[in-house]
N, C-alpha and C positions, 0 to 999 in steps of 0.2 A: 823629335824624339817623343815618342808616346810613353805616358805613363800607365802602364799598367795598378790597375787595381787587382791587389788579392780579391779571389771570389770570396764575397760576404757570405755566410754559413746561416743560415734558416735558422733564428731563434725560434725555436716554437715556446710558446707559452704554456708555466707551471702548472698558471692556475687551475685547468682543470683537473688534473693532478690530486691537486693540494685539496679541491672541493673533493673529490671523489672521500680521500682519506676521512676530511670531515663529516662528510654524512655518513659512512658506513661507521668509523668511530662513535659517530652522536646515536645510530639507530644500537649498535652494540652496548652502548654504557644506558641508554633508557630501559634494554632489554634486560642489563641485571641490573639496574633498578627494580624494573618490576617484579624481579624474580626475589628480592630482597623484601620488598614490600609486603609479599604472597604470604611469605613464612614471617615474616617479624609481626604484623598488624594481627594476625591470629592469635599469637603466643602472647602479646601484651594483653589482649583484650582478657586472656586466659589467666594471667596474671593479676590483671586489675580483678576477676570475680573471686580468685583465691583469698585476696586481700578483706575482699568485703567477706569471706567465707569464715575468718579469722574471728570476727565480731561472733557466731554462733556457738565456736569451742567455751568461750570465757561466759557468756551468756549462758550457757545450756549448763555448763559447769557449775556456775554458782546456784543456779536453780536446783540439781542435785543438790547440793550441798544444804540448800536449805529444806527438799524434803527429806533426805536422811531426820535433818533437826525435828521436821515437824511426826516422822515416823517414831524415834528414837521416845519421844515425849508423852503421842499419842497410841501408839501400838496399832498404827492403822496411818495412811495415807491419806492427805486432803481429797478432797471430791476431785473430779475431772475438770480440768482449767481449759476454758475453751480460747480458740486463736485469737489473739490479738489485736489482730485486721484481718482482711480476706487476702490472702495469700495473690492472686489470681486480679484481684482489681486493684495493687500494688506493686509492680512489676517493672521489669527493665533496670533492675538495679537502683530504685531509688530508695532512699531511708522514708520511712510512712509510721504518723504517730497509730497508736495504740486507740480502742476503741473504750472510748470510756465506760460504758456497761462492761466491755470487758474485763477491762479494769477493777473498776469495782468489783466483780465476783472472786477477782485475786483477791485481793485484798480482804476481804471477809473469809477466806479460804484461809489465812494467815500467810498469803506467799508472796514477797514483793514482785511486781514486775516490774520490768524494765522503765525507767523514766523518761530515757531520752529516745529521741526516733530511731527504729530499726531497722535496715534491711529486712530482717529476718521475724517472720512473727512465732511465737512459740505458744504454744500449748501443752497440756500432759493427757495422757489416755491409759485408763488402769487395761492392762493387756489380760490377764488372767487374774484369779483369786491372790491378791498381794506381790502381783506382779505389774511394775509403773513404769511407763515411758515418758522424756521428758524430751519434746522435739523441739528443734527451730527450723523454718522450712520459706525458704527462698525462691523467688519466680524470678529470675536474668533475664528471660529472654520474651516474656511476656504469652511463654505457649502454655496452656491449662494440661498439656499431658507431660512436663516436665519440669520437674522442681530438685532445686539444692537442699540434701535433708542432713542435717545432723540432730543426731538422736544419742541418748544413754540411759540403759534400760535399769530398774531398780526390781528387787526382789524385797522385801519385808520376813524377816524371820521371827519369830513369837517364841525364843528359847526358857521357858519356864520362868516367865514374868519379864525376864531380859528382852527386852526390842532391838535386834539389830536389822543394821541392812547391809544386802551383798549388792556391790554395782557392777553393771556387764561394762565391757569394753564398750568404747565410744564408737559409733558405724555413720562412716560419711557417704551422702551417695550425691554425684555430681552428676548435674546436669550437662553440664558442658565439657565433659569428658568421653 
């Protein structure tokens, strides 16, 4: 009596299967990585200079505030307050101290500057006959044709002895928008 044997059925093997799955899986999820990367690594970076852009409203603000003071007192506007630092050989978003001659001619001007290190160096420039600008202006990206400016412009009014001032709306112009 012979024993037959059931005919044995060809296992073929998974594995190549199961690799194919994994490398097309693995190249799919690196691709929306990267595609995730693209849009998110822009929008932070864009985020982070808004943050540093924050420090020029409060900075520029107080500075108004105090030439209103010295307008209101003197019936006239300090001299022209030159920058800080050079805008242009401070750049890339780092905080850079104030130029001490700078300095000093604030400070004989009667206008505090800044004490701590800035991103942002500011300055003022009389625009017209009793018309003052009062800027902060910012290099991110370290190119000499674009800069972060926040500015608020001042007017001096001479109302029959009364010194007032009218301030313009704040104007921000971004570099990196």
């Amino acid at each position: 009596m012979t024993s037959q044997n059931p005919p044995q059925k060809k296992q073929g093997s998974k594995l190549p299967l199961i690799a194919i799955i994994v490398v097309v899986g693995g190249c799919v999820g690196i691709s929306v990585l990267g595609i995730l990367a693209a849009i998110a690594v822009p929008a932070f970076l864009r985020y982070i200079n808004l943050s540093k852009a924050a420090e020029a409203q409060t900075v520029v603000t107080r500075l108004v505030d105090e030439h209103e003071m010295y307008f209101e007192e003197h019936c006239t506007f300090p001299p022209e307050l030159p920058p800080l630092f050079d805008v242009n050989a401070c750049c890339g978003g780092e905080k850079c101290e104030a130029d001490a001659s700078a300095t000093q001619v604030w400070i004989e001007a009667g206008i505090t500057p800044p004490t701590e290190p800035t991103y942002f160096s500011y300055h003022t420039e009389e625009v017209a006959d009793s018309e003052y600008m009062v800027r902060g202006v910012a290099n991110f990206t370290c190119s000499p044709d674009f800069n972060h400016t926040f500015e608020i412009g001042l007017e001096g009014v001479d109302s029959d002895g009364e010194c007032t001032v009218l301030r313009y709306p704040a104007v921000t112009m971004y570099e990196f928008e």
